[in-house]
C-alpha atoms as one frame of an Amber mdcrd trajectory, in Angstrom:
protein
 170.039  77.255  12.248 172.202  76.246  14.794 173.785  72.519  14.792 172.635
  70.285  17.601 174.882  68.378  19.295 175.117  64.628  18.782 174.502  62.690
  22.392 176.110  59.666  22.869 175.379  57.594  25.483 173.250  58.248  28.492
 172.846  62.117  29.041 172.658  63.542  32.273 171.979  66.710  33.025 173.598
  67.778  36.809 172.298  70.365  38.782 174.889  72.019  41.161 173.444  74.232
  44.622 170.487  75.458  43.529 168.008  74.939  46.001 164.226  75.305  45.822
 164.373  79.004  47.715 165.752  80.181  44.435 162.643  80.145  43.209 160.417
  81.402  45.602 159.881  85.393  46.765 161.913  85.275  49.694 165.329  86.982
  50.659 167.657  84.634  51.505 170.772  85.827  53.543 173.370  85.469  51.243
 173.959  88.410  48.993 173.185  87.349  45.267 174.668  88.103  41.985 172.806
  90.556  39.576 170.701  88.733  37.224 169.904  86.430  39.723 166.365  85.536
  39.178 167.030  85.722  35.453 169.772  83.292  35.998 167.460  81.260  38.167
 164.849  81.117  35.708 167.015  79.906  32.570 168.752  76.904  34.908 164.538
  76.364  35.648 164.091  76.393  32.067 166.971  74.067  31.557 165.696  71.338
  34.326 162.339  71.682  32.468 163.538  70.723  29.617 165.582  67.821  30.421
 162.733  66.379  32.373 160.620  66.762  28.931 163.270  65.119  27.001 163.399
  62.449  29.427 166.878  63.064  30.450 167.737  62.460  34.137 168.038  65.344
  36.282 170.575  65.172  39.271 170.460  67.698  42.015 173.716  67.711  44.166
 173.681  70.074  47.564 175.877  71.272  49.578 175.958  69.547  52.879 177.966
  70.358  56.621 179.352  67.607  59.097 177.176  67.661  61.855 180.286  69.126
  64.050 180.443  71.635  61.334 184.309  71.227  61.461 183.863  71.855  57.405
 181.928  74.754  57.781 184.737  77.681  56.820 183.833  80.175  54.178 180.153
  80.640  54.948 181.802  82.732  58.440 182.377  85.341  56.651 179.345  87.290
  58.338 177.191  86.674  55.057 175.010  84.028  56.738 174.444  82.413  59.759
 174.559  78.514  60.757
């Protein structure tokens, strides 16, 4: 049986770019790692979970300037603005 892990304090569980399309049957337009949905449905799993267990659940996004002077590596022709 494996040992579970002694919490101390407030746990948190953080949730880092995964949007809501991840779940749902469309392409997006960035290219996508195998396993993908797999790995989309354990992290789904995961939220689950936490939410059970009452453990907060924090979703962080990534976000552009509005003069999208930030906006570098996503021109690399695998998506658009």
């Amino acid at each position: 049986m494996a040992r579970q892990p002694t919490l101390v304090g407030q746990p948190v569980l953080m949730v880092i770019d995964i949007q809501k399309s991840a779940f749902m049957d469309v392409k997006a337009g960035i290219p996508v790692m195998p396993g993908y949905r797999e790995n989309m449905e354990r992290a789904r799993s995961v939220v689950d979970a936490a939410h059970d267990a009452g453990i907060p659940v924090v979703f962080i996004q990534e976000i552009h300037r509005r003069d999208l002077i930030d906006y570098v590596l996503e021109l690399d022709g695998s998506e658009d603005i």
